[in-house]
Structures are given as structure tokens and as C-alpha cells.
N, C-alpha and C positions, 0 to 999 in steps of 0.2 A: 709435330713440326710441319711444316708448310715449305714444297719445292717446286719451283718449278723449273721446265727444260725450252732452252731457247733453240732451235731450230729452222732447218725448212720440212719437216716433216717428212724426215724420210724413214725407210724402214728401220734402219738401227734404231733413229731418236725414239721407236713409236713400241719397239722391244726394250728399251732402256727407260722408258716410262715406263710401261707395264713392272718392270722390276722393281722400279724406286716405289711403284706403291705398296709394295709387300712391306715398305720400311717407313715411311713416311705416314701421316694423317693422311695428308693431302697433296697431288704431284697438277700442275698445270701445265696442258703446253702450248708454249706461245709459236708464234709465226714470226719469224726473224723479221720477214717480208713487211709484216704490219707494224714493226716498231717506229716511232719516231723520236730524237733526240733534239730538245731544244738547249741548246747552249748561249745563256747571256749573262753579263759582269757576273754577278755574285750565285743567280738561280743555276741550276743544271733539272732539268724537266723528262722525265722519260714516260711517250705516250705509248701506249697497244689497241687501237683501231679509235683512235681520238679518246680516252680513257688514261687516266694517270695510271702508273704500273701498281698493281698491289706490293705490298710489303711481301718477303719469301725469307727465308731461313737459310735455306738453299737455293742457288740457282746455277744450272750447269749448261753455260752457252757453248754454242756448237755451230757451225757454218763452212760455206766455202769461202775460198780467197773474195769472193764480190762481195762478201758483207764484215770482212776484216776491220775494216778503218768504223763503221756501224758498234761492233761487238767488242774492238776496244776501248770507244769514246764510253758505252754503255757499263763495261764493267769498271773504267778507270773511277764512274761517276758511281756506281754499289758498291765498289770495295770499302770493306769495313762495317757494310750495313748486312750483309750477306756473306755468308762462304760459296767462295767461287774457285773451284778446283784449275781455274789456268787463266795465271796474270794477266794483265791488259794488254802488256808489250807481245807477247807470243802471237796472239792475234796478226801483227803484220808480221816480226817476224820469220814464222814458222810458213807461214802462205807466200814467205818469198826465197826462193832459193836461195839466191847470194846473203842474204842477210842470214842465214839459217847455215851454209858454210861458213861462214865470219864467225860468226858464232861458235859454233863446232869448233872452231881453229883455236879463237882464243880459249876457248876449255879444255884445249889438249886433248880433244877424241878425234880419234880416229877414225879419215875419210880419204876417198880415193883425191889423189891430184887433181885441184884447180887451177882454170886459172881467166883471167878477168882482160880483156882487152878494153883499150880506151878507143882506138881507130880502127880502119878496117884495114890499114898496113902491117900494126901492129899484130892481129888475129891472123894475119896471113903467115908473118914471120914466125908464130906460136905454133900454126898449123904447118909448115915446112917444119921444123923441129919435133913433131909428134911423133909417137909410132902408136901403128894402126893395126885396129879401129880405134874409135875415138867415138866421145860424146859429147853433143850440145845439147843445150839445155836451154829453155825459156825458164825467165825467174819464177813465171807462175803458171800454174798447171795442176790440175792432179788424176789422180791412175792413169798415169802413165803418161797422159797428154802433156805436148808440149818438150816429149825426150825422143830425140832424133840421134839415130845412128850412122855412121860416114866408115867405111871400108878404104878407105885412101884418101889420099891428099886432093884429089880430082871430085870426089863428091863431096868431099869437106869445102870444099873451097866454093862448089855450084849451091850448095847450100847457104852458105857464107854472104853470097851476092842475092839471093832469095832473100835471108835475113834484112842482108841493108838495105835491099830495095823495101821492102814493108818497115820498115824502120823500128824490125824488132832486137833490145838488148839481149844476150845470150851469154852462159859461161860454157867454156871448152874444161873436158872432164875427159881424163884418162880412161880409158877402159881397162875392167877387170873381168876376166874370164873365169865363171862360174858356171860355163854352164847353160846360161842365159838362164840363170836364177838366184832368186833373194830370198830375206828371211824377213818377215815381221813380226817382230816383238810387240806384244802388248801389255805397256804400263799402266798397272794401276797403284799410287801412292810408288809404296820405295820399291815394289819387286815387281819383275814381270810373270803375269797371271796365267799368260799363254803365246803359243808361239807356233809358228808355219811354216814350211820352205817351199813359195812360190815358184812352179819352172813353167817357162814362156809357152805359147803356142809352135807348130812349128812354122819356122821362114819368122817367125817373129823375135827380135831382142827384147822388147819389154816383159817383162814377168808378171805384169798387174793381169788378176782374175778377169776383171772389167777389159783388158784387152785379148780374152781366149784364152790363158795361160788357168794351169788347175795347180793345187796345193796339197799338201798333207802335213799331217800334224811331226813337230819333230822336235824331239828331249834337246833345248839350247845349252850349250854348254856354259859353265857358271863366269867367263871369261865376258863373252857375248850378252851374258845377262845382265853384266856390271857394268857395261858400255851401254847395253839398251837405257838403265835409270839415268844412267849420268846423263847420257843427253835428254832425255826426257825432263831432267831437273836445269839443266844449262837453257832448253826451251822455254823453262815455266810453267809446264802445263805434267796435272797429276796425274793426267789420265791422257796419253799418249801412245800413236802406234810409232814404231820407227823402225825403218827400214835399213836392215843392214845385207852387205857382200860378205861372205864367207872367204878373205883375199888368202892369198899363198903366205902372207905375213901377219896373219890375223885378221876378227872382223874389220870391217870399216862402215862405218856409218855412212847412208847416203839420205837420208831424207827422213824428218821429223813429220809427224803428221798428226794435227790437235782434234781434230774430227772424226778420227776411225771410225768407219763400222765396226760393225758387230755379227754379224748374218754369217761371214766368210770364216771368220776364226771360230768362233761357235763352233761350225760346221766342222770342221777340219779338224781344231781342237780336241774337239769333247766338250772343254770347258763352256758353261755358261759366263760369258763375259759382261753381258750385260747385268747379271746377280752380283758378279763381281765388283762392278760400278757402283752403283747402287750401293751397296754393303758398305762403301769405303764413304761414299758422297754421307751417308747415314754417320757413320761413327764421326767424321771430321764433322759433321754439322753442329751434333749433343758435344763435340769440343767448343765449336766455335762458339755457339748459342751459349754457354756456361761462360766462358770467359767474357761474350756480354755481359750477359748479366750482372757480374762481381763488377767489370767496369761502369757500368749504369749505376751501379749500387754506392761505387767509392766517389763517382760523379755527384749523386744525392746527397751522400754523407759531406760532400765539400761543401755544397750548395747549403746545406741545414748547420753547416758550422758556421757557415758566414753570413746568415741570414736567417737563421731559426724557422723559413718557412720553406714547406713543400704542395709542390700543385701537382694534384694527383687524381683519377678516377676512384674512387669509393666503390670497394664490395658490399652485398647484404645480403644477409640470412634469411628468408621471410622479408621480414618488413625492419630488419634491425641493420643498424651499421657494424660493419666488420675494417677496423681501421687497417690500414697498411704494418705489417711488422715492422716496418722500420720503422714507423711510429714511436712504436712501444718500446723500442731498443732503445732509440735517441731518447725519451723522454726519461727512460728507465723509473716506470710504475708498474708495478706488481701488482697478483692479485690480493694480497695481502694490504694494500695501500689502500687509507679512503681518500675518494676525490671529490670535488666540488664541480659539478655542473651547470656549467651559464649557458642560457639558450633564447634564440630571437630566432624570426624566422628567416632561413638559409644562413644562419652562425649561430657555431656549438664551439665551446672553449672545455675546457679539462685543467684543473689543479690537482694537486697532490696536495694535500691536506696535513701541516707539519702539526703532528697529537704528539706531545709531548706527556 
């Protein structure tokens, strides 16, 4: 079977290829950067450095938020020709915060307080009302970037006017005292593989490794692991990290994340997660490729009832013809059957010979 991994080349993608090819024939990796998608009336065209894309079995796309709307258009337009471990929709999504709480909310898991300002009166009114500290949040961002902490009402608010002056949107997020630390689960298919608890650097509230903050490995309890799939499956995506608060009232989900590395949980872990990947993207693939095939196959069989003909490529032995099994099936001639051969050049006919 044939995969390949869509990317920008970074180290996780380049240890999660080295993995997939312990399971696969053949693993490619493309450059997310060099894709182009042409979309017109009826055609959908997907190029990789001016070059039509090869056909793949598997293909496991992976990016930041900059190539979201790229890597949806791309899978919306494979799906069903390929197994692709995380829907089109997740793509935006999961790379935007508000739609990623939304989401959360209508599937009943569990996240700290949001909450969504239309004005900047409005946001002011929500910030008098807080109790502090408090979080904002840009919709898009990742390790960390993009999440701002306010200790009162007075930097919440100097912040607030920075925001609207740059005319950037934001949600207001309760804070939950952990610690200044998180847990990343990581999903693969229905269970999580491995797991971390993140604590910040000091003088710092973000917990991401990528902002100085270190981790250790840590037994999730089976509560937290039920939450990490759920959202993982409310996302779309099979292979997901998600980032949960250990709150005083249970976990709480704070951010889906469809692109994980790999390097950090490894490390911390034990587990090899990227084996992990791979093993799973392999088994769903011999799923998916099988359920082609029967579909292809009752596709033909339609085709050959209504029409008695098939166009097909021809195997050979040597120098002999080896006709397609479904030939043989539809025609239902044995070896036991004589037949009659009619031959020109480039057409060969076959009877069954009724010896009475």
C-alpha cells in the first residue's frame, strides 16, 4: 500500500514517516508549501510542484492554521479516494479557537468559561464582571502564542484597547488555577496512547514546552481519557493532541490540536507515538483499501449487468493472457467447459460451447 504525509517538514512529520515505513510499501512526503489546488465547474485538480498528485491509499495531512483552508479544500476534494485520518471540516475548525469552543459546547464536554464579545463596551462590561485573573485569547495561535494573561481589571482592560486598536477579535476565558499547568493527551483512533503534565516556566502562565515550561510523563485517569476521545472525535480528527486543565470540578478541555508533535510526548512518555500513528493509519488503511475494492467490484458487477461489457487492463503470464476474475465469475465457464475461440487482430471473443 502506498502513503503519503502532507506537511511542512518538520521534525515530528519526518519521525512519523520514518514510522509509517515500517508498515507501508511506500511513504512520500509532500510539502504542504508546494501544493496547488485548482477548483473549476465539474474538475477539482490537485498539483505538487506543477505535477498532478499521485494516487496514495493513505494520506495523513498535517499543517498550521496558514494552510487550513489549503488542507481542507485538498482532503474535501480525496475523500473517499484515500483514507484520511481527520475530516475536511476540522482543518478550520480546530485552528480556530471560537469555533473549536462552539464545538466543545454543543458536544457537552467540558471547558473552562467563555465568553464572546460583539463590542468593545460589551467586553468591558464582561471584564467588570470577571474575577481575576482572567484569559484572552486570539482565535488563532499555537504553543501558546497568541494566549494573554490580565491579573485585574486594569490590564484586562490596557490590553482590551491594544486588542481594538490592532483590530484584533478575541474570547474572554476564566482562569483555572492549576498550577500554571496542563495535560496533553494524545489520541490515536478511540484511545489515548500517551499522556504529559505540562508546568510553565517560572514568571510564566503558559505551560507549552515551546514557551520554557518542561513535562513528565503522567498515568491519566480513565475520566480525562474519556474526555480527551470525545473531543478528539467531536474535532474529527483520529489522531489528535488535546489539551486539558485538571479544574477542582474535573478535567476541562481547553484546546484540540490536529497537528501534534511527536518529539515532546515521546520523550516524556516512553511511548513511541509516532509507531503508534503509523500502526493505526496501517490498519484503517487494509480497512479502507478492502471496502474499495468490494465497492469497485459491485460497481463492475452493475456495469457488466447492464451492459455485458468491461474496460479493463489485461495481465499476462509470459506471453499469455490472464483474464480478470470477474470475468470468469460473470461468465460462469469452468475448466471443465469447452469453448470456442474467435480471433482478429486486437479482438478475442470466448463461447461456451453447449455439447449436448
Amino acid at each position: 500500500m502506498k502513503a503519503a504525509i502532507i506537511s511542512q517538514g518538520s521534525v515530528s512529520s519526518k519521525l512519523t514517516k520514518e514510522a509509517m515505513e515500517r508498515y507501508f510499501d511506500e511513504v512520500t512526503a509532500i510539502d504542504v508549501k508546494e501544493l496547488e489546488i485548482n477548483i473549476s465547474g465539474d474538475d477539482a485538480d490537485i498539483l505538487y510542484k506543477g505535477e498532478a498528485l499521485g494516487k496514495y491509499d493513505c494520506i495523513y495531512a498535517k499543517g498550521s492554521y496558514r494552510f487550513s483552508q489549503a488542507l481542507r479544500s485538498l482532503s474535501t476534494i480525496l475523500k473517499g479516494y484515500s483514507y484520511m485520518p481527520v475530516e475536511p471540516e476540522a482543518f478550520t475548525v480546530a485552528h480556530d479557537k471560537l469555533l473549536t469552543q462552539l464545538l466543545l459546547q454543543t458536544q457537552g464536554i467540558p471547558m473552562p468559561k467563555t465568553y464572546i464579545s460583539t463590542t468593545v463596551d460589551a467586553a468591558r462590561k464582561i471584564l467588570s464582571n470577571m474575577n481575576y485573573p482572567i484569559i484572552l485569547k486570539f482565535p488563532q495561535g499555537t504553543h501558546g502564542k497568541g494566549v494573554l494573561f490580565a491579573d485585574s481589571y486594569g490590564s484586562a482592560s490596557s490590553i482590551l484597547d491594544a486588542l481594538t486598536a490592532l483590530k484584533q477579535s478575541f474570547l474572554i476565558q476564566e482562569y483555572v488555577d492549576t498550577g500554571s499547568s496542563d495535560i496533553r493527551a494524545f489520541v490515536v483512533g478511540d484511545k489515548v496512547v500517551a499522556s504529559m503534565v505540562r508546568k510553565s516556566a517560572v514568571g510564566e502562565q503558559r505551560s507549552n514546552v515551546h514557551m520554557g515550561g518542561h513535562a513528565e510523563s503522567i498515568n491519566l485517569d480513565k475520566k480525562s481519557q474519556e474526555i480527551a476521545v470525545k473531543a478528539a472525535k467531536a474535532t474529527g480528527a483520529e489522531i489528535c493532541g488535546v489539551d486539558i486543565l485538571p479544574g477542582p470540578k474535573g478535567p476541562l478541555v481547553i484546546e484540540t490540536n490536529i497537528s501534534p508533535s511527536v518529539q515532546g510526548i515521546t520523550k516524556y512518555s516512553g511511548v513511541d507515538v509516532a509507531n503508534e500513528i503509523a500502526k493505526h493509519l496501517y490498519e484503517r488503511t487494509k480497512s479502507f483499501v478492502s471496502v474499495r475494492k468490494e465497492k469497485h467490484k459491485k460497481e463492475i458487477m452493475e456495469e457488466l449487468n447492464n451492459t455485458g461489457n468491461l474496460i479493463t487492463n489485461l495481465d499476462f503470464k509470459a506471453s499469455r493472457i490472464i483474464l480478470p476474475e470477474i470475468a470468469t465469475n460473470y461468465s460462469k465457464i469452468t475448466s471443465d467447459d469447452q469453448v470456442e475461440l474467435k480471433m482478429e487482430k486486437g479482438k478475442i471473443s470466448i463461447s461456451k460451447l453447449d455439447i449436448n
